[in-house]
Structures are given as structure tokens and as C-alpha cells.
C-alpha positions in Angstrom: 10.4 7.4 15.8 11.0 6.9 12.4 13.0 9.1 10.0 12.6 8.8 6.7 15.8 9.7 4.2 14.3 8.7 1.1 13.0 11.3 -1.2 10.9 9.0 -3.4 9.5 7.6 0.0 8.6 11.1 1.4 6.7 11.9 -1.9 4.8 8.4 -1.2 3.9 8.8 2.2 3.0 11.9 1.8 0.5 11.1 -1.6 -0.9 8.1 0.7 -1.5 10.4 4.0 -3.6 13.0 1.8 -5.4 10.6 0.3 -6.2 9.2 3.5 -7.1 11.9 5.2 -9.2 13.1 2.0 -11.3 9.7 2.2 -11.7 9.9 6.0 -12.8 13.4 5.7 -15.3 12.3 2.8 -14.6 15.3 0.6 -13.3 15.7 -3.1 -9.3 16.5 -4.5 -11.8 20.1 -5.9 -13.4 20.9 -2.7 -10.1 20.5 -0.5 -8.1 22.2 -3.0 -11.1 25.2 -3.5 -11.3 25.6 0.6 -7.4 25.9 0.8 -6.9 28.2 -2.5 -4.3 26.4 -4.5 -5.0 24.9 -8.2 -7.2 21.4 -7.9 -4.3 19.9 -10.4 -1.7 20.9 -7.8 -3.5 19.3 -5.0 -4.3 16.3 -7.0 -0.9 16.0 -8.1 0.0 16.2 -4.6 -2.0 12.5 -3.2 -0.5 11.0 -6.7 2.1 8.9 -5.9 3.6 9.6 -9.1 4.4 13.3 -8.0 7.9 14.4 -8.8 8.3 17.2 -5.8 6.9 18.1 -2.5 4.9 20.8 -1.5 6.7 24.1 -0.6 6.5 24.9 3.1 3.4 27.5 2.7 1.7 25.0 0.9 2.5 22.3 3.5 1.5 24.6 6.7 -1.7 24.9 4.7 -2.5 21.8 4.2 -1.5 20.6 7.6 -3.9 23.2 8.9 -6.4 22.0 7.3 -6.4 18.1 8.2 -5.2 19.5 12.0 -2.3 16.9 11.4 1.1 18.0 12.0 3.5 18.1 8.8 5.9 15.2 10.5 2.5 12.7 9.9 2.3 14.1 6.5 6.0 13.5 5.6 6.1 10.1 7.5 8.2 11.0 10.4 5.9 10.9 12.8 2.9 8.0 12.9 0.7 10.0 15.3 -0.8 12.8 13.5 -2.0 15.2 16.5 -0.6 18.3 16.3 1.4 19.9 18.8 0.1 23.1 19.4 
């Protein structure tokens, strides 16, 4: 498993994960951000990598919800991104 202790690194993975998901899913920065009711500038500043903080914990259920990922793949700590409900 691998941890990551970086801050700058989280921020990173995290940009590159919902970007990745975003493109897999074939949808738009507006459209995700409209369907889970935050600010399309928040969500876009989200996937960019330069971003400067990470999602609060709402915002991160939310978005893990959304992709059915669990919020370890989107922070990098986990590579498999099934969720473990």
C-alpha cells in the first residue's frame, strides 16, 4: 500500500485522479460540478494541479460518490479505486 505524506503530492494525485476519471466518464469540469452542486471554478480548481488546498471532507464524500471511487484512490493511498461499501 502506499502512503502518501506529501501535501503537494496529495494535491497532485488527487488533480490527476479527477481529471481521469472526468475523461473516462466523457463529461465536462460544468456538468460534473452542476450534478454535484458546488461552483464549476471550485471543481476546476480542484483537477488543476496548481491547486493550493484540498477539498473539505463533504466536498470529498461528494465527489467520491459520484465517480463510485473511494477517497483513498482519490488521495493516492490506495491504487484500486472500488469502493468498500
Amino acid at each position: 500500500m502506499m502512503i502518501v505524506h506529501n501535501f503537494n503530492m496529495l494535491k497532485n494525485i488527487l488533480a490527476s485522479r479527477l481529471k481521469e476519471l472526468r475523461l473516462k466518464s466523457k463529461l465536462t469540469q460544468i456538468s460534473i460540478s452542476t450534478e454535484m452542486k458546488i461552483p464549476p471554478r471550485l471543481y476546476q480548481y480542484y483537477e488543476s494541479e496548481k491547486n493550493k488546498r484540498l477539498p473539505s471532507c463533504e466536498t470529498l464524500i461528494k465527489i467520491s460518490n459520484y465517480h463510485n471511487v473511494s477517497i483513498d484512490y482519490l488521495l493516492g493511498q490506495s491504487n484500486n479505486p472500488e469502493t468498500n461499501k
